[in-house]
N, CA, C and O atoms as CSV, one atom per row, in Angstrom:
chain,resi,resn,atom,element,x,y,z
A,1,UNK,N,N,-14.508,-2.111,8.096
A,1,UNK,CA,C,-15.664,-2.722,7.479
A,1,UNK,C,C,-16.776,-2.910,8.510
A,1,UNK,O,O,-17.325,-4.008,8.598
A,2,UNK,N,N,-17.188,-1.728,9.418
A,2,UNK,CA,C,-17.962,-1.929,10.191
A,2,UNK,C,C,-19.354,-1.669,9.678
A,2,UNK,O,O,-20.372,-2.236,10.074
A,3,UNK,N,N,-19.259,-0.585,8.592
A,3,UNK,CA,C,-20.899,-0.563,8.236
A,3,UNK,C,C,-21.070,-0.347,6.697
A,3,UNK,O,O,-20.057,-0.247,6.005
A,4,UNK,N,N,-22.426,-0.265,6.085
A,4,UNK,CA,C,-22.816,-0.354,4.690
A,4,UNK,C,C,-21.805,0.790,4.299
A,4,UNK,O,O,-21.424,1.770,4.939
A,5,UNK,N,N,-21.428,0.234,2.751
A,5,UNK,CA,C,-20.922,1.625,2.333
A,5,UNK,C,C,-19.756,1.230,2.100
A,5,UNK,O,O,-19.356,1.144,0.939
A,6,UNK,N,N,-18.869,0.868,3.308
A,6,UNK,CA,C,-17.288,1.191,3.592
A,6,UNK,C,C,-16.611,0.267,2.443
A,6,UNK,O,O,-17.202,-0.652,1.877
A,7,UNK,N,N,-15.351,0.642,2.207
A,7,UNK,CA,C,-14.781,-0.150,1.160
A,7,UNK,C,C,-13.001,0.616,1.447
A,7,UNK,O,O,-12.534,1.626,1.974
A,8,UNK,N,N,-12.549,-0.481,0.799
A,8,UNK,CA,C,-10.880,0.037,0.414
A,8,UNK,C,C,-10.632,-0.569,-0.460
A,8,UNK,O,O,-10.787,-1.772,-0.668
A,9,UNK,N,N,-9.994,0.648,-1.390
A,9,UNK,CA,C,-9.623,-0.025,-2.921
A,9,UNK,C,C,-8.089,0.558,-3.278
A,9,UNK,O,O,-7.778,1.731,-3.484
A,10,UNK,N,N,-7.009,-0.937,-3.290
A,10,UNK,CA,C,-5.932,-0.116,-3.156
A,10,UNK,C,C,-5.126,-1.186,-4.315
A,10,UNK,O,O,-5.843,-2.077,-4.772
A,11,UNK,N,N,-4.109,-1.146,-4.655
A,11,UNK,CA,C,-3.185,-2.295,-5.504
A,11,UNK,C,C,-2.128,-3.029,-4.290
A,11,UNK,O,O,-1.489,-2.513,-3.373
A,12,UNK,N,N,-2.290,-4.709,-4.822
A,12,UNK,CA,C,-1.640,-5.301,-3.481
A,12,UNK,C,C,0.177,-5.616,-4.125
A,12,UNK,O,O,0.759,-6.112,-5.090
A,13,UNK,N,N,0.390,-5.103,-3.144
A,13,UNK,CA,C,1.799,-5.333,-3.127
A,13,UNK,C,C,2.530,-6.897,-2.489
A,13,UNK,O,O,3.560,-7.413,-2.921
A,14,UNK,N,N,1.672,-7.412,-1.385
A,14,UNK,CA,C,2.005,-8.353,-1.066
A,14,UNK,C,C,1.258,-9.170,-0.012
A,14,UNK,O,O,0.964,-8.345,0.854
A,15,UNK,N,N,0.766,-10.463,0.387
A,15,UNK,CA,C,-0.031,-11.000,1.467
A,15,UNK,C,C,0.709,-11.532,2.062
A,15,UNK,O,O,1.489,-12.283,1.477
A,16,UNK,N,N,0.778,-11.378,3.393
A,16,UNK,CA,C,1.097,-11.909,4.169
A,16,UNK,C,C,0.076,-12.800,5.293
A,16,UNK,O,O,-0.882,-13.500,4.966
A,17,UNK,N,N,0.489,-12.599,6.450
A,17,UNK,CA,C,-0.337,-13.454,8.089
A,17,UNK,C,C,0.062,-12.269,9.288
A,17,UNK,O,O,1.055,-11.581,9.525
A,18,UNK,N,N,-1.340,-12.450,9.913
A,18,UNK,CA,C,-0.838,-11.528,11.455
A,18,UNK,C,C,-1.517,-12.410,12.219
A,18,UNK,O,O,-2.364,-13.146,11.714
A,19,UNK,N,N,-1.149,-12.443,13.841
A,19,UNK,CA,C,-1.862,-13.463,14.453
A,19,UNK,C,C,-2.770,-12.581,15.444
A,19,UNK,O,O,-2.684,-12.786,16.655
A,20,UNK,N,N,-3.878,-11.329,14.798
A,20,UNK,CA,C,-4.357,-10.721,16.172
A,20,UNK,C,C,-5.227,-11.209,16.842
A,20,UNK,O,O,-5.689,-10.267,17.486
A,21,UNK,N,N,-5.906,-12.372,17.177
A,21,UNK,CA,C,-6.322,-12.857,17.717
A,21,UNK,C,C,-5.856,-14.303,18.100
A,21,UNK,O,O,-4.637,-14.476,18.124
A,22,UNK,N,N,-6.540,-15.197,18.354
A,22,UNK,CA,C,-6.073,-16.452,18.236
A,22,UNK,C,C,-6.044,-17.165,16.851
A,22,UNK,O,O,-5.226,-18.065,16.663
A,23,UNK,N,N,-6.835,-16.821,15.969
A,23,UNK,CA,C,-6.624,-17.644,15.071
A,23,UNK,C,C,-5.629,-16.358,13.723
A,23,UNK,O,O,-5.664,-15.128,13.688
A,24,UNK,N,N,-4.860,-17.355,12.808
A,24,UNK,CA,C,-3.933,-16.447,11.765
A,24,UNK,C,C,-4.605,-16.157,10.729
A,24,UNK,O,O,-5.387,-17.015,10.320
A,25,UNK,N,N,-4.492,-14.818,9.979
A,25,UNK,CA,C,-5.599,-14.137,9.694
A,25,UNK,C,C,-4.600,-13.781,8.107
A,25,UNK,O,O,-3.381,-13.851,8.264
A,26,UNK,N,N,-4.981,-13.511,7.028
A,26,UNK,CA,C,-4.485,-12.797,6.016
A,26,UNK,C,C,-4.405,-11.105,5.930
A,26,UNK,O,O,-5.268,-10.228,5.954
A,27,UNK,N,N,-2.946,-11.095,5.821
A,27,UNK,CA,C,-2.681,-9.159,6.040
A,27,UNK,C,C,-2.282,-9.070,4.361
A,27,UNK,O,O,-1.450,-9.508,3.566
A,28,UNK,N,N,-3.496,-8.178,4.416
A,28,UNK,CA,C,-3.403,-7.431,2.553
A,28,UNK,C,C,-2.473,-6.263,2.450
A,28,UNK,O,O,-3.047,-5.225,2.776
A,29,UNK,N,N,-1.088,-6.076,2.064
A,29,UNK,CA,C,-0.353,-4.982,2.279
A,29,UNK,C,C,-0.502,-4.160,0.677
A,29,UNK,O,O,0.145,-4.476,-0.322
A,30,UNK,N,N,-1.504,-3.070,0.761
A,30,UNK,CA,C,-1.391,-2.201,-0.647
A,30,UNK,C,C,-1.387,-0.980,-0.167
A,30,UNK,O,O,-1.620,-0.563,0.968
A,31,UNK,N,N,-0.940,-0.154,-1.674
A,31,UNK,CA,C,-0.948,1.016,-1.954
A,31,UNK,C,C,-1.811,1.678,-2.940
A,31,UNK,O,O,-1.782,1.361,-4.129
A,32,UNK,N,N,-2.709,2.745,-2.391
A,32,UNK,CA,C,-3.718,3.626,-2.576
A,32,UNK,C,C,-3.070,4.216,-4.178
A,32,UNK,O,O,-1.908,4.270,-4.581
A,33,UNK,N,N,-4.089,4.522,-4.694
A,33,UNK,CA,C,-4.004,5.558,-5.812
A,33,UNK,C,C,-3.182,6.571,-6.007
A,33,UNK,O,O,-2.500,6.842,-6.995
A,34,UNK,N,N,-3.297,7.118,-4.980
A,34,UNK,CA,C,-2.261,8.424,-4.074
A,34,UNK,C,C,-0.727,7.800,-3.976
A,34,UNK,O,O,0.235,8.515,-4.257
A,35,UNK,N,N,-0.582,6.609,-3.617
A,35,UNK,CA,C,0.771,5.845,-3.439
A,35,UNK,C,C,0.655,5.969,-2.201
A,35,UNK,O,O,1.769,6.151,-1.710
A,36,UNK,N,N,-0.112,5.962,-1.481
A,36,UNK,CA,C,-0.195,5.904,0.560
A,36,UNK,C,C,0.156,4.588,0.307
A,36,UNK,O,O,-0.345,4.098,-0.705
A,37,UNK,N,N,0.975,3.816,1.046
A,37,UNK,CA,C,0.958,2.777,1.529
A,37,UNK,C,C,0.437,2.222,2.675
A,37,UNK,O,O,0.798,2.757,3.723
A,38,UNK,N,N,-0.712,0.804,2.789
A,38,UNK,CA,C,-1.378,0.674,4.049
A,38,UNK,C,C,-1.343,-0.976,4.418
A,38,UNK,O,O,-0.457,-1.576,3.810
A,39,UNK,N,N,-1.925,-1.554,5.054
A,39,UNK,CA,C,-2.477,-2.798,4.706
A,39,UNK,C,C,-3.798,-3.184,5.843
A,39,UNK,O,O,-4.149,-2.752,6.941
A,40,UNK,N,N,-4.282,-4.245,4.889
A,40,UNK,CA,C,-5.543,-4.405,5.540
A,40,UNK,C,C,-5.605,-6.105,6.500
A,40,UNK,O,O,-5.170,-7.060,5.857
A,41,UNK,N,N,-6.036,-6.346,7.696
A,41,UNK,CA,C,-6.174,-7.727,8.120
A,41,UNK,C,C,-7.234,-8.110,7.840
A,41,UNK,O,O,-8.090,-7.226,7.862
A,42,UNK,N,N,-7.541,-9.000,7.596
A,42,UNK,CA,C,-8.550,-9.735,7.351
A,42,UNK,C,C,-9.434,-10.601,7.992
A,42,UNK,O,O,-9.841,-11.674,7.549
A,43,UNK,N,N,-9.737,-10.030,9.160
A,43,UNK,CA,C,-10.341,-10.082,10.443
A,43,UNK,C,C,-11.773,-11.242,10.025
A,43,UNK,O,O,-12.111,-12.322,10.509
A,44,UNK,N,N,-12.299,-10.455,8.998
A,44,UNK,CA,C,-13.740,-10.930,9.113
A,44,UNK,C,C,-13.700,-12.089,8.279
A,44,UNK,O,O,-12.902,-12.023,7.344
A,45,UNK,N,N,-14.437,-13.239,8.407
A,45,UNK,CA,C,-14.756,-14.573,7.535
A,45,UNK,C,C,-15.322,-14.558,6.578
A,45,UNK,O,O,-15.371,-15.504,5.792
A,46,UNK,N,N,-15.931,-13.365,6.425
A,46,UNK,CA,C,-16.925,-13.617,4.714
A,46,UNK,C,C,-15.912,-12.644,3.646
A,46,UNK,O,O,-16.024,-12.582,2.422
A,47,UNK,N,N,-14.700,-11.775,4.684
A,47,UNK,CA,C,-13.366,-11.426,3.757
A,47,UNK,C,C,-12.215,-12.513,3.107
A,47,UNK,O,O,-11.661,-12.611,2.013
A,48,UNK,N,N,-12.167,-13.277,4.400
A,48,UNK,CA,C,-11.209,-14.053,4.417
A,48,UNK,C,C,-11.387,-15.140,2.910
A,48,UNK,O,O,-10.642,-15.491,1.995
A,49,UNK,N,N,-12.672,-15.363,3.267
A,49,UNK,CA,C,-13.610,-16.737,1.937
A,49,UNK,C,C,-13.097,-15.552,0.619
A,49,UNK,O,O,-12.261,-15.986,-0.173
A,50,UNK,N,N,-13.624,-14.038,0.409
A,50,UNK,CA,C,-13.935,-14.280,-0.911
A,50,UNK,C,C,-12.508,-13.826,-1.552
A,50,UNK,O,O,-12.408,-13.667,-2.769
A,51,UNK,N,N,-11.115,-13.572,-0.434
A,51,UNK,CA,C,-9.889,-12.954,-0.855
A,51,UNK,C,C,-9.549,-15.079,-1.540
A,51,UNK,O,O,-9.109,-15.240,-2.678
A,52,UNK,N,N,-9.799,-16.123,-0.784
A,52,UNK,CA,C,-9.539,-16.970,-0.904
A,52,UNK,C,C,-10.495,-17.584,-2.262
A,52,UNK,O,O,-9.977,-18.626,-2.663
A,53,UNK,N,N,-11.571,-17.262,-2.951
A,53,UNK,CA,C,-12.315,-17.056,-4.145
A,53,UNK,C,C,-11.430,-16.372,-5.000
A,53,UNK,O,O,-10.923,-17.181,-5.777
A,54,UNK,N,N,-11.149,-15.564,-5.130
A,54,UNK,CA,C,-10.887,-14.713,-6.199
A,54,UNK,C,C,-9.261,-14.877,-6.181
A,54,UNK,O,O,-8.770,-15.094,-7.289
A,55,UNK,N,N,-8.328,-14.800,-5.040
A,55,UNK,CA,C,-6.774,-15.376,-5.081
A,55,UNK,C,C,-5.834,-14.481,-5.895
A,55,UNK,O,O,-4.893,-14.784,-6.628
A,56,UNK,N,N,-6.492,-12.980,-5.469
A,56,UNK,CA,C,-5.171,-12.071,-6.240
A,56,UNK,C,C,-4.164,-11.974,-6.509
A,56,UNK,O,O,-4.376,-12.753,-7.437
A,57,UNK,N,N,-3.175,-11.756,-6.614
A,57,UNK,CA,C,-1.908,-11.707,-6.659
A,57,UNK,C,C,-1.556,-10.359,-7.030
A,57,UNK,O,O,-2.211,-9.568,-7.709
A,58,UNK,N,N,0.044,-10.148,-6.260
A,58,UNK,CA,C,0.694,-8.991,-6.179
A,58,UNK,C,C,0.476,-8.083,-7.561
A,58,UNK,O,O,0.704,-8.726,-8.586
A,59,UNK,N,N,0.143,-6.942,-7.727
A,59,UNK,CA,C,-0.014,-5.658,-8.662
A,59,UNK,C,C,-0.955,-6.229,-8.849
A,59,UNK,O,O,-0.658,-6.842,-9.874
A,60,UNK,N,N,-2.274,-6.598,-8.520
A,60,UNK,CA,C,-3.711,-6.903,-8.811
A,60,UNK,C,C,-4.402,-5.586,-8.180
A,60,UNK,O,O,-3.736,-5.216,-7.214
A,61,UNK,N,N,-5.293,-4.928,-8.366
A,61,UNK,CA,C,-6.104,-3.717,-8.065
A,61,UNK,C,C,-7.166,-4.057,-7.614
A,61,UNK,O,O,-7.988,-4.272,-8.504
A,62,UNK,N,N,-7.740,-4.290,-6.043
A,62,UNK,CA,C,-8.863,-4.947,-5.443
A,62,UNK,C,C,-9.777,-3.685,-4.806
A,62,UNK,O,O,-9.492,-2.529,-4.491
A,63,UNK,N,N,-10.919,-4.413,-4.776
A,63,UNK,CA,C,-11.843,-3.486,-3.857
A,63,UNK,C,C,-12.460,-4.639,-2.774
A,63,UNK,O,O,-12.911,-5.771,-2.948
A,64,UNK,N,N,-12.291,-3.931,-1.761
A,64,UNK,CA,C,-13.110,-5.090,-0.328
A,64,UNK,C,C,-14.059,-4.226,0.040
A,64,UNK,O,O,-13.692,-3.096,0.361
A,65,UNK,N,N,-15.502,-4.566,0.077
A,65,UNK,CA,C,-16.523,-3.784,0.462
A,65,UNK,C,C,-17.601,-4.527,0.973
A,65,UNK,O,O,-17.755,-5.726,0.740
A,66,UNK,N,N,-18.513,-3.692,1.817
A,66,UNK,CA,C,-19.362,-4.059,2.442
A,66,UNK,C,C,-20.553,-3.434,1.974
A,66,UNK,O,O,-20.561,-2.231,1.713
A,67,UNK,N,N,-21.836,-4.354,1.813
A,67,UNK,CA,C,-22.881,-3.955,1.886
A,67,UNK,C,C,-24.127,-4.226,2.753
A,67,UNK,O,O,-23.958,-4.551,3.929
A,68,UNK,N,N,-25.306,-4.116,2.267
A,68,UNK,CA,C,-26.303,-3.824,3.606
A,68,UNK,C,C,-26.546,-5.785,3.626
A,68,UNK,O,O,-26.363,-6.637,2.757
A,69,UNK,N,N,-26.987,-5.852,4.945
A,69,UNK,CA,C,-27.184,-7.187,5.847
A,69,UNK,C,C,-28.787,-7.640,4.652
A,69,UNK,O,O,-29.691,-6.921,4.228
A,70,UNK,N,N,-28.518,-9.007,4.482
A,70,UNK,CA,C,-29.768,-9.261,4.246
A,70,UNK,C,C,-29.988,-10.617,4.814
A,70,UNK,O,O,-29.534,-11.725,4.529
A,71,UNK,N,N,-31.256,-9.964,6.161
A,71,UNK,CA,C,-31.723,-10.999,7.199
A,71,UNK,C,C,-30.157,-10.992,8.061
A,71,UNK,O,O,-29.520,-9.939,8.047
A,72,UNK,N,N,-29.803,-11.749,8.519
A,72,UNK,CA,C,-28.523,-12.105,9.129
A,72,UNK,C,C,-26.921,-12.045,8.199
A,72,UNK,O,O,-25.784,-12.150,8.658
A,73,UNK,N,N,-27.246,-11.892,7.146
A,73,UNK,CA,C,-25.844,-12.720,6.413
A,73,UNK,C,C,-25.518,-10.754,5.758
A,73,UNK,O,O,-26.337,-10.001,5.233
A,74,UNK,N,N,-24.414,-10.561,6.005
A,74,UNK,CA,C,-24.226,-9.545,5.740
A,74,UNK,C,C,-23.406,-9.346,4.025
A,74,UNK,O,O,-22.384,-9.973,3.747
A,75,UNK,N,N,-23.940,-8.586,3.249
A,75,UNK,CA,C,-23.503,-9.011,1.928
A,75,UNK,C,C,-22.047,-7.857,1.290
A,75,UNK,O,O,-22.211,-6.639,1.347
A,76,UNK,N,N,-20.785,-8.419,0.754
A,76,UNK,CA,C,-19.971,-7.803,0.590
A,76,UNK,C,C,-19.175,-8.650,0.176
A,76,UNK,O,O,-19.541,-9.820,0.063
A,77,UNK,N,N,-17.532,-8.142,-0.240
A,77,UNK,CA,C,-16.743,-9.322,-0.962
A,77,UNK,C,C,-15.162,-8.526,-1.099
A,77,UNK,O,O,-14.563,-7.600,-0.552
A,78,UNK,N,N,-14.939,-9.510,-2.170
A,78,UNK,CA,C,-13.087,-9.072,-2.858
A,78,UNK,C,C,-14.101,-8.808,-4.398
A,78,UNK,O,O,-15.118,-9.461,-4.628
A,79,UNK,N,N,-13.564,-7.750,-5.296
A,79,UNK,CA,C,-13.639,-7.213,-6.310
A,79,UNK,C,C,-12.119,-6.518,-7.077
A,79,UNK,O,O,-11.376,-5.551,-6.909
A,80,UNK,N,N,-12.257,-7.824,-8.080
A,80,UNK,CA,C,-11.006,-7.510,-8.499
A,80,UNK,C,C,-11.142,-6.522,-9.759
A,80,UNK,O,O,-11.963,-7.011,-10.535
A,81,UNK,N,N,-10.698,-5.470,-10.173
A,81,UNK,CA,C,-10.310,-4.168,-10.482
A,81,UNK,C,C,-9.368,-4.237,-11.596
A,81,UNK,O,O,-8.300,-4.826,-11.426
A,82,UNK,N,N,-9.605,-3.783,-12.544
A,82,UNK,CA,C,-8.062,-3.623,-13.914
A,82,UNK,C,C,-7.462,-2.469,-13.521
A,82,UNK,O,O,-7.914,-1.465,-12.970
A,83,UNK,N,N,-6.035,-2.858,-14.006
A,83,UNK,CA,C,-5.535,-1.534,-14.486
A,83,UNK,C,C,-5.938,0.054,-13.904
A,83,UNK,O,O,-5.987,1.190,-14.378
A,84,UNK,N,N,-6.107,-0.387,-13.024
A,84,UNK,CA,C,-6.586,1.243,-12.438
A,84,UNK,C,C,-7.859,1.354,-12.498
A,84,UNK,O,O,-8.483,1.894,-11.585
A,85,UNK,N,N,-8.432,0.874,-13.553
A,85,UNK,CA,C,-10.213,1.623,-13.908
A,85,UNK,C,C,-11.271,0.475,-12.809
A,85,UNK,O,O,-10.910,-0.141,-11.806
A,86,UNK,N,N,-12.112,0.501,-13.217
A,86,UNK,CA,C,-13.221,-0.166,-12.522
A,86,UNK,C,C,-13.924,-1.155,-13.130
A,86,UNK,O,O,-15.031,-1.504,-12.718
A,87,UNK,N,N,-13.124,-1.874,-14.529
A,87,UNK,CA,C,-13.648,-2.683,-15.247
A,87,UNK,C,C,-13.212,-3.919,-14.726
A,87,UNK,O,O,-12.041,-3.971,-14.351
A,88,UNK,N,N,-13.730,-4.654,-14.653
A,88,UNK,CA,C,-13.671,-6.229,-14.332
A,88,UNK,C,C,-12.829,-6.888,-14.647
A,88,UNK,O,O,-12.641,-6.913,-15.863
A,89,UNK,N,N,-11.864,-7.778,-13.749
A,89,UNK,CA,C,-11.065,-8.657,-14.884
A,89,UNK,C,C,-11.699,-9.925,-14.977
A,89,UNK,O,O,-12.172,-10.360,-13.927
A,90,UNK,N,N,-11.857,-10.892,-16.423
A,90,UNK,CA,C,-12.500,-11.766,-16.439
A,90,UNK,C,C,-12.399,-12.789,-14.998
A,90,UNK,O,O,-11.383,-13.045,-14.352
A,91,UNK,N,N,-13.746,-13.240,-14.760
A,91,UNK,CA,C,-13.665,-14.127,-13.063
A,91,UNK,C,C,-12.877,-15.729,-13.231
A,91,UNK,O,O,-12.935,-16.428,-14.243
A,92,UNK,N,N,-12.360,-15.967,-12.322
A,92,UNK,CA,C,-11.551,-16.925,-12.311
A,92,UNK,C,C,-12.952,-18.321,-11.636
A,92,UNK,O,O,-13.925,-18.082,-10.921
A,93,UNK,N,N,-12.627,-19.332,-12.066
A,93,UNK,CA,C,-13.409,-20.633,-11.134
A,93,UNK,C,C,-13.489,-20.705,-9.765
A,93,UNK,O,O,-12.383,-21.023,-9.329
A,94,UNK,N,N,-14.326,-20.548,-8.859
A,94,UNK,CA,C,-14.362,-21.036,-7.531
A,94,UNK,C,C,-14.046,-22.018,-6.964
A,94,UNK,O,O,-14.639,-23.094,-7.042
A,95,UNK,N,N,-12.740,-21.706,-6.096
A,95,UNK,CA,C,-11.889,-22.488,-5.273
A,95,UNK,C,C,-13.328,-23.695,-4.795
A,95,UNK,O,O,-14.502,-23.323,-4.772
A,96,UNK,N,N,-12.880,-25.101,-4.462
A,96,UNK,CA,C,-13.556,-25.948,-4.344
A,96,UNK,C,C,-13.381,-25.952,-2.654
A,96,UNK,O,O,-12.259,-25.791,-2.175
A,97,UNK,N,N,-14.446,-26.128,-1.877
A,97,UNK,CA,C,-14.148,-26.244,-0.295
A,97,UNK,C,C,-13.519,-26.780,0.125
A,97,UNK,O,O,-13.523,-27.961,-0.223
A,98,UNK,N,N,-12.549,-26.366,1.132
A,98,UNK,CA,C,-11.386,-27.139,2.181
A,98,UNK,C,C,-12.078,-28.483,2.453
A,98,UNK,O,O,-13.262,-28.300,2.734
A,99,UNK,N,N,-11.651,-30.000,2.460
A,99,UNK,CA,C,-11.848,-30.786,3.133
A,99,UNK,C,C,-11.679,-31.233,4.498
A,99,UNK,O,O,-10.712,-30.579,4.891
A,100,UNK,N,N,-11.994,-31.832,5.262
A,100,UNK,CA,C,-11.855,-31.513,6.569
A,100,UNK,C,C,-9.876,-32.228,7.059
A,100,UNK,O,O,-9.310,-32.380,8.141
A,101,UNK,N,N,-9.569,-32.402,6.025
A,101,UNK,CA,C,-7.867,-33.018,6.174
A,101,UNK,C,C,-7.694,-31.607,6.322
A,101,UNK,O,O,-8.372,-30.694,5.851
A,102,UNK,N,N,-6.167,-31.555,7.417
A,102,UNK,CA,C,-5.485,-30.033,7.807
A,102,UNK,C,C,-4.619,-29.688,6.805
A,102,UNK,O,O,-4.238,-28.518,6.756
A,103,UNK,N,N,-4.133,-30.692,5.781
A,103,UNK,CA,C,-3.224,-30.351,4.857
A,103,UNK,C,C,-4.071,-29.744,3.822
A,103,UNK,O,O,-3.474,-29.115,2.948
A,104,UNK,N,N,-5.473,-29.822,3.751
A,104,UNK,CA,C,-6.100,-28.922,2.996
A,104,UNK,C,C,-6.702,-27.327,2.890
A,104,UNK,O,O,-7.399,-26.642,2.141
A,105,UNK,N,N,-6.025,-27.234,4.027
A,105,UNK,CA,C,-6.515,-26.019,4.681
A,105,UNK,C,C,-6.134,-24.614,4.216
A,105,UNK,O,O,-5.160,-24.935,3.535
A,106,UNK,N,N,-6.193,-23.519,4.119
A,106,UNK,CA,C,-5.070,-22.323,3.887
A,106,UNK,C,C,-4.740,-22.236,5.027
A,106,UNK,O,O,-5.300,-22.546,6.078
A,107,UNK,N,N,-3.085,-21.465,4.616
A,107,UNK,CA,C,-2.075,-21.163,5.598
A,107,UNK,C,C,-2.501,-20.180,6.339
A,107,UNK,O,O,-1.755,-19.610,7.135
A,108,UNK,N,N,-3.745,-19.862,6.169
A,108,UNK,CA,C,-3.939,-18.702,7.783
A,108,UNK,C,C,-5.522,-18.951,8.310
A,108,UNK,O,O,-5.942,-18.360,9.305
């Protein structure tokens, strides 16, 4: 997800945690159309927020994409996907913000 454009759209099989940096990060483990199996980390913070918005779950069909920067804030997201096609599944309510208690936090 380094520049406009890029995207991966695969069905998730399962989320896990990787720790590649210092802080623990969400690992998206899916499989492509093709049946490639891959998974994605979730390195970046404006991924991390909208996988934690939208809250897929396993055999859900996502798209993570990036688009062009506007001013500083770079615009892109989680896009959740039916059934294979590219139709929308109705949107779920937006998770309410972490409070600053640690027990409110997500696990990565």
């Amino acid at each position: 997800m380094e520049k406009d454009g890029d995207e991966i759209i695969g069905t998730i099989r399962k989320i896990g945690q990787t720790q590649p940096f210092e802080d623990i990060v969400p690992r998206v483990f899916m499989t492509s159309d093709e049946g490639e199996e891959f998974h994605y980390d979730a390195t970046l913070t404006w991924i991390r927020n909208a996988l934690l918005r939208e809250r897929p779950e396993p055999g859900t069909k996502i798209r993570i994409w990036r688009g062009p920067k506007k001013g500083k804030q770079v615009t892109g997201g989680v896009e959740v996907l039916s059934d294979g096609g590219l139709e929308k599944v109705k949107p779920k309510t937006a998770a309410k913000p972490a409070e600053s208690s640690s027990d409110d936090l997500p696990p990565f």
